[in-house]
N, C-alpha and C positions, 0 to 999 in steps of 0.2 A: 504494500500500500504506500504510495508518495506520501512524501512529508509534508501535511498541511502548511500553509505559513498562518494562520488564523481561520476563525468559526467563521469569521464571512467570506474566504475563499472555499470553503468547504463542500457548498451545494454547486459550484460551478466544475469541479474535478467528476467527468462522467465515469461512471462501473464499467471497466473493462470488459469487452465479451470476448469468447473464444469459441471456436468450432474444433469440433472434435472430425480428424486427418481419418482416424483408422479404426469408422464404429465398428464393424463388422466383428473386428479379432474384439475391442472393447468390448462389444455384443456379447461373446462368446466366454469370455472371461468372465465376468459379470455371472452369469449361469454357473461357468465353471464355481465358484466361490461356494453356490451353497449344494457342490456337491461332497457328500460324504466322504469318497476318496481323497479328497482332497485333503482330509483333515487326519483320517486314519495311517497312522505311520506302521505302514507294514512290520518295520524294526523292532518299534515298540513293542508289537504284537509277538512277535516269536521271542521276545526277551522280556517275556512280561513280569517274569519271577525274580525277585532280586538276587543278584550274585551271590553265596554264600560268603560269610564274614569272616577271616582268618587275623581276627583279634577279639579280645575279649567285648560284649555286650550283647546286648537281643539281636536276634533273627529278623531283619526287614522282611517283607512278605512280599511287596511290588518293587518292583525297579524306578529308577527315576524316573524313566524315559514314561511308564505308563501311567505315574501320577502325570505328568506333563501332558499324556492325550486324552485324559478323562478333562481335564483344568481345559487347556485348549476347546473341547468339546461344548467345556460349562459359559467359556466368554463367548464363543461364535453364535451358539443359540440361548445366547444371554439366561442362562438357567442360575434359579439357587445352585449350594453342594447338592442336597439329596434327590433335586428332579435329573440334576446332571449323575447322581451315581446311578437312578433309574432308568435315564436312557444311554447311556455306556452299555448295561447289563441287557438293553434289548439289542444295539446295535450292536454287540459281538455275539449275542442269541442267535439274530437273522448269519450272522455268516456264520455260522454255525462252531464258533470257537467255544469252549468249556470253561472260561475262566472267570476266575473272580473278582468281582471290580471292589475298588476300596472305597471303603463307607466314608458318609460325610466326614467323619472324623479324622478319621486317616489324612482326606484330603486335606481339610482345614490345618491340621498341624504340620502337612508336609509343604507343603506351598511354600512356607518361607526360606525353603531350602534354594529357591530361586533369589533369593535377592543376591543382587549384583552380576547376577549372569545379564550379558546383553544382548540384543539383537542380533540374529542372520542376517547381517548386510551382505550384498554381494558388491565390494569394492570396482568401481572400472577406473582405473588409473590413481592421480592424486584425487583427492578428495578438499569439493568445497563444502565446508559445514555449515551450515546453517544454525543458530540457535534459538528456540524459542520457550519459555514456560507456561502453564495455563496452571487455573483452579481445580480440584476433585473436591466433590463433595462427600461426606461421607454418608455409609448409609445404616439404616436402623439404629439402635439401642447405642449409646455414645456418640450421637449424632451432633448433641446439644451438650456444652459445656459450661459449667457454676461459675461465674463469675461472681465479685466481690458483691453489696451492697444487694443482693440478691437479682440481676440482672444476668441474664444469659446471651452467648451469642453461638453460632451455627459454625461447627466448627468442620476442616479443610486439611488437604494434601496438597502439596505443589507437585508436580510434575515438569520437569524440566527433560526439554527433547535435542537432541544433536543430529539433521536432517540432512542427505546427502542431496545437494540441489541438482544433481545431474540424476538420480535415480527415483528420488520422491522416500527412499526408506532410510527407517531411523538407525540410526547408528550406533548411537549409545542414548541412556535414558536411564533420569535416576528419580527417586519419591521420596521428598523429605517433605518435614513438615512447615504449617506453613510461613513461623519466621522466619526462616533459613531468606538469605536474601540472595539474587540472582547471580551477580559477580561472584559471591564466594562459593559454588558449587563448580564453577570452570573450572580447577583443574581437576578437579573427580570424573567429570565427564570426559575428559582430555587423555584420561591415564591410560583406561583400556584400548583407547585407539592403537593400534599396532601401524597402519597403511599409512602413506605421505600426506601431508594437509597441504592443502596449496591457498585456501581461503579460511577465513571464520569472518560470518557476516552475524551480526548480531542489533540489538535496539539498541537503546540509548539507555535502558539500565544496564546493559554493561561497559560504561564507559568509565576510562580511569588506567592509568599507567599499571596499577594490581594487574587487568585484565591482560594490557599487551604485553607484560612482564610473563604473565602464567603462560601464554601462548609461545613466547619465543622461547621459554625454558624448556619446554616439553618438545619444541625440534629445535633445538638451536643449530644445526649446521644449515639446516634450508629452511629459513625464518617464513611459516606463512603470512600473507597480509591478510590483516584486519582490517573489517570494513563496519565501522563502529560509527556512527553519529555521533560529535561530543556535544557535548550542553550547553544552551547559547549562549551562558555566561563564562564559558570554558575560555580561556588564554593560553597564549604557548608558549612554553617552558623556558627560563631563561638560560637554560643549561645546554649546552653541544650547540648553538645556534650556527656554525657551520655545517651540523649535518644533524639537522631537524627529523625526530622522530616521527612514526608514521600518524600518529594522533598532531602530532604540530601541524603534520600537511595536509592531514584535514581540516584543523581550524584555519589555516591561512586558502587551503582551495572557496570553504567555503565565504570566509570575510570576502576573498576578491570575486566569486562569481554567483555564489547565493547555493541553499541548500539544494533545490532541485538540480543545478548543474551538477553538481556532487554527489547527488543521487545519480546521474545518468553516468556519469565517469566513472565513478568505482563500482556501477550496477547495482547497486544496495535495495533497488527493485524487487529483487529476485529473493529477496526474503520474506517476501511472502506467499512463500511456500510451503515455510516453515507455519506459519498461520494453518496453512490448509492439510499440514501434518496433524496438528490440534486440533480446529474442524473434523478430520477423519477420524481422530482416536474419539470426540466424543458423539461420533454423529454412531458408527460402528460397533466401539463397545461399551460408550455411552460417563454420560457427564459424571457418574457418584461411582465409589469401591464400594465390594461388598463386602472383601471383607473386614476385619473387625479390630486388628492390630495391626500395628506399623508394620511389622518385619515380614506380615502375608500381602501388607497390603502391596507394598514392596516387590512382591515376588509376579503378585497380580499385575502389574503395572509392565514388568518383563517381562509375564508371558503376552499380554495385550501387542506387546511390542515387536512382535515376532510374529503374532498373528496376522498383524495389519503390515507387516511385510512379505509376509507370505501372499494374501490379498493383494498388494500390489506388485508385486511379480508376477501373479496371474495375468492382473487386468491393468493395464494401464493409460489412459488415453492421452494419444499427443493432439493435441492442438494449438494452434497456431489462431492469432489475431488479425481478422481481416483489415487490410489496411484501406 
């Protein structure tokens, strides 16, 4: 979305349209999504028993992999645990396998075994990141939290997303709560990247030397650019003024030719993609967590993630803006 310059420029910036290049295979993807194969991991299925354990404690009964395709199963058709442990138990019925799906319980306490795992991205070269966070709301029983003076208010998860702008999936993806403030989550999200970064584009809550510091630390042989808005009261540094930082050369691009020019130079456009990253996670698996502590919610949040990348590597529509 352009950077307004004020509320009365606001109603004259028209909505973008786009036409979709390739409905057909779109078409066909689309369909593909809500079919079963889709989702049922052959793998899982033949290894549905967990490994035996050759250290001392209990016996697991499921494997990861088939608590991951029941959970999987429970976000795509948006089910509680026990309607998702009831149709697990029909859909491995109809194919006629023998096994036995773990109860709501099982699942609820194993879930959290996913925090911190991220994303199947399937990287295509460097990578430009994209960052954006959104609100979760919580759902049922600890929804609403005491505050002082007998006053309550509706209490929330952050979700912060790391989007790859050339492929639409997420990369990395973490769920804190929701004072954690936006800048200081970067380099968490930063750490698991293994692949080359060639961009991070991001808003203007992350702007601040912390952020272009955390980015060039974490590649420093091949520094990627930042393409950060800084704050219109923002000034440039009086330190290195021979060889002015890349936040310095955004405040001086934009003093001499104005934010939209600066938008269209360093493309910072194209961050609103990351927007429709957020858009599809809450439109798909939907705006509240179910469940019920941090560290599932956490894991919920990872597997959604993987979901909705799997989803768009099925289907993906390119379109292009009529000119």
């Amino acid at each position: 979305m352009p950077f307004k310059h004020s509320a009365a420029r606001r109603h004259r910036i028209p909505k973008a349209r786009y036409r979709v290049q390739n409905w057909p295979v779109y078409e066909a993807g689309l369909k593909r999504r809500g079919d079963l194969t889709l989702w049922l991991d052959e793998a899982a299925i033949a290894e549905w028993q967990a490994p035996r354990r050759t250290t001392p404690g209990g016996q697991a009964r499921y494997s990861d992999a088939a608590i991951e395709l029941v959970l999987v199963l429970r976000l795509v058709s948006h089910l509680a645990l026990r309607q998702a442990e009831g149709f697990a138990t029909s859909v491995l019925r109809l194919l006629g396998q023998a096994l036995r799906v773990p109860d709501h319980t099982t699942l609820s306490r194993r879930s959290r075994m996913f925090v911190g795992r991220q994303p199947k991205a399937v990287p295509h070269g460097p990578l430009h990141l994209l960052i954006d966070s959104t609100g979760l709301k919580l759902y049922g029983q600890g929804e609403w939290d005491e505050e002082k003076h007998g006053r309550t208010h509706r209490s929330w998860r952050k979700l912060h997303l790391a989007v790859d702008a050339g492929t639409g999936e997420i990369v990395t993806c973490l769920l804190t709560d929701n004072a954690a403030d936006d800048a200081g989550q970067l380099p968490a999200m930063l750490e698991p990247i293994e692949s080359e970064i060639a961009s991070v584009t991001a808003d203007g809550a992350y702007d601040g030397e912390p952020v272009y510091r955390a980015i060039a630390s974490h590649q420093p042989d091949l520094r990627p650019v930042v393409v950060i808005p800084p704050r219109s009261s923002a000034v440039p540094s009086t330190k290195n003024t021979d060889a002015p930082s890349q936040r310095d050369r955004h405040i001086q691009l934009i003093a001499e030719k104005g934010r939209m020019a600066w938008q269209r130079e360093t493309g910072y456009g194209r961050r609103s993609l990351a927007e429709t990253a957020v858009g599809r996670y809450k439109t798909i698996i939907g705006p509240k967590l179910r469940a019920r502590l941090l560290p599932a919610q956490q894991g919920e949040a990872a597997i959604a993630a993987r979901v909705l990348n799997r989803m768009i590597q099925v289907a993906k529509p390119v379109s292009t803006r009529p000119t």
